[in-house]
C-alpha positions as CSV (number, residue, x, y, z in Angstrom):
1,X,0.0,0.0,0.0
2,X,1.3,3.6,-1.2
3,X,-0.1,6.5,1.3
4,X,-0.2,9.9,-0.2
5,X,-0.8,12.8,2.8
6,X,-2.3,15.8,1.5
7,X,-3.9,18.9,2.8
8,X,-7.5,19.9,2.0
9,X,-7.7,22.8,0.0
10,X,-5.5,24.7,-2.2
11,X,-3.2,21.9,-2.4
12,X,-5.8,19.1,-2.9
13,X,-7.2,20.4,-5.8
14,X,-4.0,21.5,-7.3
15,X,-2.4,18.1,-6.8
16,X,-5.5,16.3,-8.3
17,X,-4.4,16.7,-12.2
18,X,-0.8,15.2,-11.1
19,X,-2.7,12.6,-9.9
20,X,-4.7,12.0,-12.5
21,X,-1.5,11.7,-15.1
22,X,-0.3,8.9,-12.9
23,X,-3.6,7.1,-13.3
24,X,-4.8,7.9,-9.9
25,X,-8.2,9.5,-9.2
26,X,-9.6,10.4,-5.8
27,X,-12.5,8.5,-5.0
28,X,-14.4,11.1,-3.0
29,X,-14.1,14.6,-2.2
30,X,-12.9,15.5,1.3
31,X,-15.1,18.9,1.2
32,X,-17.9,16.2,1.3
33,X,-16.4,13.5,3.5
34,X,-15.6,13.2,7.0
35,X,-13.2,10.3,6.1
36,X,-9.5,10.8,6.9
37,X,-8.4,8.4,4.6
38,X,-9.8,8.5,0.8
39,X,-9.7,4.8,-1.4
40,X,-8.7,5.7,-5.0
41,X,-9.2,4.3,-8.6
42,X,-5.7,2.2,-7.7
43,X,-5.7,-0.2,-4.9
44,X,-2.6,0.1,-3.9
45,X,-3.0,4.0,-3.4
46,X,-5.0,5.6,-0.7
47,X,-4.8,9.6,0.5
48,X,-4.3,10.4,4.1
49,X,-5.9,14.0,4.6
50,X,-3.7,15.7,7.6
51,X,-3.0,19.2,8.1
52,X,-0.6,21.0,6.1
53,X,1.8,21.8,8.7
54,X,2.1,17.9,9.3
55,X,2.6,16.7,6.0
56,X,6.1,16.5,6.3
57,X,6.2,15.0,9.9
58,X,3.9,12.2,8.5
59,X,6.4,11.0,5.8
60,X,9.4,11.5,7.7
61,X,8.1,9.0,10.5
62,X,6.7,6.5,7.5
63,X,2.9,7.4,8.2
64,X,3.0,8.3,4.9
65,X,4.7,7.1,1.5
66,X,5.0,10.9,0.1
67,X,3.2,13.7,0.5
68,X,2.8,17.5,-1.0
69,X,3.6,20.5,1.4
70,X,4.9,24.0,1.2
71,X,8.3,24.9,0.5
72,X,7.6,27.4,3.6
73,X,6.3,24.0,5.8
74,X,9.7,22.6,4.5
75,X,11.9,25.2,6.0
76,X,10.3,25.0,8.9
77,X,10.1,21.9,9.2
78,X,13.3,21.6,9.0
79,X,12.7,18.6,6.0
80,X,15.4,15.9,7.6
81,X,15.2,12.7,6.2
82,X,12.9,13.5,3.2
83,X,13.8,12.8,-0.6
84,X,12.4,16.2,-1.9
85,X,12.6,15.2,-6.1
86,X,10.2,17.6,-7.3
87,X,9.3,21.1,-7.2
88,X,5.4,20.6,-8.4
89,X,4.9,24.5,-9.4
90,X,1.7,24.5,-7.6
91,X,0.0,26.2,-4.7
92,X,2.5,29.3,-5.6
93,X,2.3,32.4,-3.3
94,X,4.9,34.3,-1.5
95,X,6.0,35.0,2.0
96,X,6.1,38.7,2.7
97,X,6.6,41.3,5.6
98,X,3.2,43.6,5.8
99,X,2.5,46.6,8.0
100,X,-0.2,49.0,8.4
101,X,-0.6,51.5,5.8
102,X,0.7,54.2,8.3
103,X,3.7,52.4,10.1
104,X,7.0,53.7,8.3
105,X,9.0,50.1,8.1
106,X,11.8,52.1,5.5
107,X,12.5,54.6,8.5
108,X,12.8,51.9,11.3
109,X,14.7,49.7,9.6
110,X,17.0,52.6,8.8
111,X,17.3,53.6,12.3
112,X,18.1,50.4,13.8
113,X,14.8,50.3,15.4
114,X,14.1,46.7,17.3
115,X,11.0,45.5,15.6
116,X,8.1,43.2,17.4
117,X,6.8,41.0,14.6
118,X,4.2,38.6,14.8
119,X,4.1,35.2,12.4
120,X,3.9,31.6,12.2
121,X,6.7,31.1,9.9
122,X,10.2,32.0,13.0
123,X,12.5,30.6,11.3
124,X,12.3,32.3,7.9
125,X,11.7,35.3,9.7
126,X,14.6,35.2,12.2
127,X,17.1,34.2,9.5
128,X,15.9,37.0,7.2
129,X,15.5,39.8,9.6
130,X,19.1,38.5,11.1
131,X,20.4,38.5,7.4
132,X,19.7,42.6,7.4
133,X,21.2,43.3,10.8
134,X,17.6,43.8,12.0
135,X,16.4,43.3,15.5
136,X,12.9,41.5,16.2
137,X,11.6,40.5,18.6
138,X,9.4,37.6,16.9
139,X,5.5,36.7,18.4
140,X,4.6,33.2,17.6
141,X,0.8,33.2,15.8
142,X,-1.1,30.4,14.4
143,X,-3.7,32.4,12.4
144,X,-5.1,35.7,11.9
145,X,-1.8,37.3,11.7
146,X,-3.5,40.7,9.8
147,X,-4.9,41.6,13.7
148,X,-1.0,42.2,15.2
149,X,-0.7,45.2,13.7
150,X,-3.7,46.8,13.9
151,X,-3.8,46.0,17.6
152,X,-0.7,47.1,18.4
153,X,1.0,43.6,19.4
154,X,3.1,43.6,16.4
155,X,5.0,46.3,14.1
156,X,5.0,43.8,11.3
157,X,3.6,40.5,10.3
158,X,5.7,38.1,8.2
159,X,3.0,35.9,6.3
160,X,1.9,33.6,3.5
161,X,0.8,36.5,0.8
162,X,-1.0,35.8,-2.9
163,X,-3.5,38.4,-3.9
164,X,-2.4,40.5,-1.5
165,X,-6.2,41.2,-1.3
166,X,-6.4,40.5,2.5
167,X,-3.6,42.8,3.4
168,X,-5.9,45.5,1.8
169,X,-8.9,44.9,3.3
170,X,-7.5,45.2,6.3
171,X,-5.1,48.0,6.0
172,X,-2.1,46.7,5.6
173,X,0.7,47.0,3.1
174,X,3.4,44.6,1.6
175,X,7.0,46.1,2.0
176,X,9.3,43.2,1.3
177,X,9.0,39.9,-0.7
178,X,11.1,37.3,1.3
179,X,10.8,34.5,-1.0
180,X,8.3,33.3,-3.7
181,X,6.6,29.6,-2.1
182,X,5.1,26.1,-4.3
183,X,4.2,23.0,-3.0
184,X,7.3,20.1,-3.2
185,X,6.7,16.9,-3.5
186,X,8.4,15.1,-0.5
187,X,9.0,11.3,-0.3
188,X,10.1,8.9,2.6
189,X,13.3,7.6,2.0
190,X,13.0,3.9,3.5
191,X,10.0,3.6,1.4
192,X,11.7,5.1,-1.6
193,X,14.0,2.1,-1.4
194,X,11.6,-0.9,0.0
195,X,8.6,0.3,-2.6
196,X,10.7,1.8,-5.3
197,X,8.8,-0.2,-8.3
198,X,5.5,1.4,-6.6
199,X,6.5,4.9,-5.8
200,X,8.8,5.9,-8.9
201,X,6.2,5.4,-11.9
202,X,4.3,7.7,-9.6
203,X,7.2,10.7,-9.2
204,X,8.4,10.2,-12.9
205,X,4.3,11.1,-14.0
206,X,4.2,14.1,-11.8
207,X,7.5,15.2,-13.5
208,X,5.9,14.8,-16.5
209,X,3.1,16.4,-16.0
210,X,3.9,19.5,-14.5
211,X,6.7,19.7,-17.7
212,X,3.5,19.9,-20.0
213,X,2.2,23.4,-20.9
214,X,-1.1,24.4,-19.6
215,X,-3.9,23.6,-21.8
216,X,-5.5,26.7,-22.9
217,X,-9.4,26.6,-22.5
């Protein structure tokens, strides 16, 4: 048995056409399903539904086969002991530091001002901020990062970013792109070796899928 984790969502849906070019199609659709574990069209295959920030924790410790996840998840992760063979070019965004529309970021960083900023993602942060000889102080959130700011608990947020249309409805601006983010495809490596003839076929259809140019509608 292969076991694929995935997250519900943006990532799901995206993965679903690599999926189908390996001859694998989800058998029902999680939005609709309490299952955590979805049968597909091959026996041998089944999806394990888990949240993103776990993906790579389940296919390190062999609860999963392979698994897609966020280059951001990766790096903070860590990703020890994962075969990473594939960027998929799917669920892009960027990670980004926002502030309100009236905080002057340019100035403070100028003046060597120490910074409070509020995100999930530390480790990017701390190595960027620490890369520009700026002092943070960094506030560990799990969600609703846009409030820090315009509460006052944060300067800055350092945050997942794609239309940026969030940041504007709440009043918040983007002042520096720290890196542009897809989802990876991330393999076990005991399982690479002990279910190679089951798991390659598999990674050399995604890599041929996501070479293909888009089909125009």
């Amino acid at each position: 048995m292969i076991t694929l984790a995935l997250s519900k969502g943006r990532i799901f849906d995206e993965t679903l056409p690599l999926l189908r070019a390996a001859g694998i199609e989800v058998l029902e659709d999680p939005e609709k399903s309490r299952k955590l574990i979805l049968a597909t069209s091959q026996p041998g295959v089944r999806v394990v539904l888990v949240r993103a920030t776990d993906v790579p924790t389940y296919v390190e410790h062999g609860g999963a086969d392979l698994g897609v996840t966020g280059k951001d998840t990766l790096i903070e992760h860590g990703g020890q002991g994962l075969y990473q063979p594939l960027d998929l070019n799917i669920s892009r965004c960027r990670v980004s530091v926002a502030v309100r529309a009236d905080f002057d970021y340019a100035s403070a960083v100028r003046q060597g001002s120490r910074l409070k900023v509020a995100t999930k993602y530390t480790s990017i942060a701390r190595e960027f901020f620490a890369g520009k000889g700026v002092h943070v102080d960094l506030i560990k959130l799990y969600g609703s990062m846009e409030l820090a700011p315009l509460t006052g608990l944060a300067d800055a947020i350092v945050d997942l970013v794609s239309t940026g249309n969030t940041l504007k409805a709440n009043h918040l601006v983007e002042v520096e792109r720290i890196m542009d983010i897809s989802a990876r495809l991330v393999v076990n490596q005991a399982s690479l070796k002990l279910k190679q003839a089951a798991i390659r076929p598999i990674i050399d259809a995604f890599a041929q899928a996501i070479e293909k140019p888009a089909v125009q509608p």
